[in-house]
N, C-alpha and C positions, 0 to 999 in steps of 0.2 A: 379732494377725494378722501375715504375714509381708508383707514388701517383694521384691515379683519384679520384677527389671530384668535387659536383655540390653545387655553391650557388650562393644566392638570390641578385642578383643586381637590386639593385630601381633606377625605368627612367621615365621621365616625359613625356605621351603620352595620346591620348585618342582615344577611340572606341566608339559605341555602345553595350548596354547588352542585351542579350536573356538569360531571369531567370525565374525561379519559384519558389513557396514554397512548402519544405515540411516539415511536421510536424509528431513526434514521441513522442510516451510516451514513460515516462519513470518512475517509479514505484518507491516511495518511502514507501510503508508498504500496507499490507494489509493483512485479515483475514474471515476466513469463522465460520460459525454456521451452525448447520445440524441437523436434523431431529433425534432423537438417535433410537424410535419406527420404523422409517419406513428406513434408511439408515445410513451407516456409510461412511463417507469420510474422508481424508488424504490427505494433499495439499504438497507442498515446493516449493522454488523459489531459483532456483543457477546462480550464480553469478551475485547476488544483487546489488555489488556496481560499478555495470559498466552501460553504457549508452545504448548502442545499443546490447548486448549480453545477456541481463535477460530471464531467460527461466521459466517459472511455469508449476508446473505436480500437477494430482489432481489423485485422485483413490475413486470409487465409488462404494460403494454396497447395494445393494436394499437386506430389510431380509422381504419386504412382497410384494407381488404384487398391480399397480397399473393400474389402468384405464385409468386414462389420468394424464396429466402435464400439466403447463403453464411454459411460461420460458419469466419475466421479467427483460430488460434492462432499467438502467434510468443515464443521466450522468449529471455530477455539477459542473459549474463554480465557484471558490473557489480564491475569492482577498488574497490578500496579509497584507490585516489591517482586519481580522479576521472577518468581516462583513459574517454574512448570506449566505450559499451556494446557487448559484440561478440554478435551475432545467434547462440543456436546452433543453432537450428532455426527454421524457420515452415513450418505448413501452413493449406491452404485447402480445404474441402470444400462440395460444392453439399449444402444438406439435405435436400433434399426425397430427395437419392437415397442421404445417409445413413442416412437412417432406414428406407429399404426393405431396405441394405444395411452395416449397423453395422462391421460385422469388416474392411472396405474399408480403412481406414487405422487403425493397433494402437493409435498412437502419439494421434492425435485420440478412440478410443473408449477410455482410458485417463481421461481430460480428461471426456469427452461422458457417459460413464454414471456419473461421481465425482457430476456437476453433478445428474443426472436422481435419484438419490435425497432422496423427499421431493419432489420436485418435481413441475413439471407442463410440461413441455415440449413444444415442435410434433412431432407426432407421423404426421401428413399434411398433405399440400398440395395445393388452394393453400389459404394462412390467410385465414382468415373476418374481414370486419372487426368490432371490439369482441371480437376473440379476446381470451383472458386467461391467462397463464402464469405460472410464480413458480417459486423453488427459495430454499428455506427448510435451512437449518440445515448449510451446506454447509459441514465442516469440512477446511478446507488441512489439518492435521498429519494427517489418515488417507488422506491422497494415495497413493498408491503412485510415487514419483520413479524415472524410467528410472537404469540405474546408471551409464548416462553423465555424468550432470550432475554438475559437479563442486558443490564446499562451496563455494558463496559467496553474495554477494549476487546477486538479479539482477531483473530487469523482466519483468512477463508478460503479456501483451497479449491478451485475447479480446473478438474483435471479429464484429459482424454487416453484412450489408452486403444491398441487394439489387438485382435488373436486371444489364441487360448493363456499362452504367458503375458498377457498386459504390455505390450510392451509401448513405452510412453509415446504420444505422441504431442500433444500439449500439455506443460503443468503450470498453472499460473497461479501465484501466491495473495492475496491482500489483506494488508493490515490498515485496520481502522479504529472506529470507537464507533460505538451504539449512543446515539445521543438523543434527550428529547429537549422539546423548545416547548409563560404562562398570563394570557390575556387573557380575560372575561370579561363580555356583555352583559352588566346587568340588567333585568326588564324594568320598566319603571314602578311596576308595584314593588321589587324586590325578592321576587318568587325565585326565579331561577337565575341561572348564570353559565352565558354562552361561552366555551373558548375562543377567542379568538386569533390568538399565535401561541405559541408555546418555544424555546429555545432550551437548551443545554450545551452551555461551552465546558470544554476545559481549560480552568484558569491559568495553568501555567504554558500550556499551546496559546491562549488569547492574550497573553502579558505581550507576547510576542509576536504575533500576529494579528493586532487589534482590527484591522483593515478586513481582516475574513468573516465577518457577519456585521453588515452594515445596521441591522437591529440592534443586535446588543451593544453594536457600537455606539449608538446614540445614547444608552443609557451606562454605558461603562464609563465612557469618554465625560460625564457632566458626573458622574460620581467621584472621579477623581480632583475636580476642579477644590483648592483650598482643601484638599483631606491626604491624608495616609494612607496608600490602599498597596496591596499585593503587586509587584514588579516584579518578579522573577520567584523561582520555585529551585531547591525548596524551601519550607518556610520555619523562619528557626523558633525555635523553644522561647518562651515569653517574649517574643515580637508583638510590637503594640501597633494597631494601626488606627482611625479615627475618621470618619465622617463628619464635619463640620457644615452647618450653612449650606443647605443643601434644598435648594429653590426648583420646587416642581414644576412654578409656573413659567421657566426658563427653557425647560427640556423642551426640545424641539419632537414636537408630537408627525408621525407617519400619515400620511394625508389619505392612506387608506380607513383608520378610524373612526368611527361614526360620535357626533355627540351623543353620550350618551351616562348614564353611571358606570362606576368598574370596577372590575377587582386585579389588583397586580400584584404580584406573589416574587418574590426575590428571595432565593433560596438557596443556598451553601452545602454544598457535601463532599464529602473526602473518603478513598478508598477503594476497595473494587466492588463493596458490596452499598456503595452509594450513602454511607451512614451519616445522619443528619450531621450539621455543625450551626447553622443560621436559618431559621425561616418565619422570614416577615411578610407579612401580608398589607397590602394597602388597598384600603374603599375611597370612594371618590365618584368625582365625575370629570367628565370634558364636556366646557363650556364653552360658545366662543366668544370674545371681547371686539367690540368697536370702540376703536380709539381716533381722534380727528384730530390728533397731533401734528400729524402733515400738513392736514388744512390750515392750521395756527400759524404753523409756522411760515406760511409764505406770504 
């Protein structure tokens, strides 16, 4: 039998890029408070320690009737030197006249129809008492993030309230990080250049939880092999670290990639405002090798 494996040969060349960004949360804790007179809810969140597969389910039950609702969004940029979360949107919508009129605010039906799949949401008013709602398998990383928001951590608030005095009836808090994830396609004449994944860890969360991004883990985990590399945060004043011997054609290549040429972009930043520290780029291809070393040997 033969031995088929594909890997990563580095070549020196250049293109032009066709890129974007995109941005995903990603949920490091959160929690809700609820009304106990007027509803009871039940939240969870499975499988927390991964990047793009967090799913939260809530379950909701109304033990009086109500008239109306408002349902408050508000979201918070949130540094990295513990400074003051700074507001950079809130809005507030009555429901009962969202739901007649969805397209009213872009920015809340963004939020409002992410939540409503799979779900079972008020949908007239006024609510019935022993009404019963839920929204089941709501995953943050298929957000679609306005391209405002910058890369950082932040706070996001969605909250229910009802009556003329607001008075709460859901307040659920979450804190995350805006992260994005850098693959390229190149064409064979070298014209353009396709994304094809893109990641953004944070390295002092990933020192320690190397297991929540099985992508970057394959290239974290072979970086470190014979070298120096960042273990824990934070990082001190003239710390030396060093990449030695560092074999491309080892890395264990994702069997979704096409042969093909590439560009892979490894890139370093620190702070809340993302400011550069490392950005290297590598061209190449993936080739595959037939090797009949197994055949020899038997």
């Amino acid at each position: 039998m033969r031995w088929v494996d594909i890997i990563l040969l580095l070549l020196c060349s250049c293109s032009t890029t066709e890129s974007f960004v995109t941005l995903i949360p990603v949920l490091t804790k959160f929690g809700c408070k609820y009304n106990e007179r007027i509803v009871n809810v039940t939240y969870r969140i499975e499988n927390e320690n991964t990047i793009t597969n967090q799913s939260l389910y809530f379950d909701i039950a109304f033990t009086r009737a109500l008239k109306e609702m408002k349902f408050q969004i508000a979201y918070y940029g949130v540094s990295k030197n513990n400074e003051p979360a700074l507001r950079v949107f809130e809005r507030t919508v009555d429901v009962c006249t969202y739901v007649r009129r969805p397209s009213a605010d872009r920015l809340v039906k963004r939020v409002y129809d992410h939540m409503a799949v799979n779900s079972r949401l008020p949908s007239v008013c006024p609510i019935a008492e022993k009404e019963r709602f839920y929204i089941h398998d709501m995953r943050p990383a298929a957000i679609r993030i306005p391209g405002f928001l910058p890369e950082s951590s932040f706070i996001f608030d969605t909250n229910y309230y009802s009556g003329v005095k607001f008075e709460p009836l859901t307040v659920c808090r979450f804190h995350g990080n805006l992260l994005t994830m850098t693959y390229y396609i190149v064409s064979k004449n070298g014209e353009t250049m396709n994304r094809m994944f893109q990641r953004m860890v944070d390295l002092c969360t990933f020192a320690k939880h190397s297991g929540s991004d099985r992508l970057v883990q394959l290239v974290y985990v072979h970086i470190q092999k014979n070298n120096r590399f960042p273990t824990r945060c934070p990082l001190k004043e003239k710390e030396v670290f060093y990449i030695r011997n560092l074999r491309p054609a080892a890395i264990k290549i994702p069997g979704f990639l096409p042969e093909s040429k590439f560009a892979l972009d490894n890139n370093y930043h620190t702070g809340a405002t993302s400011s550069p520290v490392v950005a290297a780029r590598f061209y190449g291809k993936l080739v595959r090798v037939i090797s009949t070393e197994l055949k020899l040997n038997r």
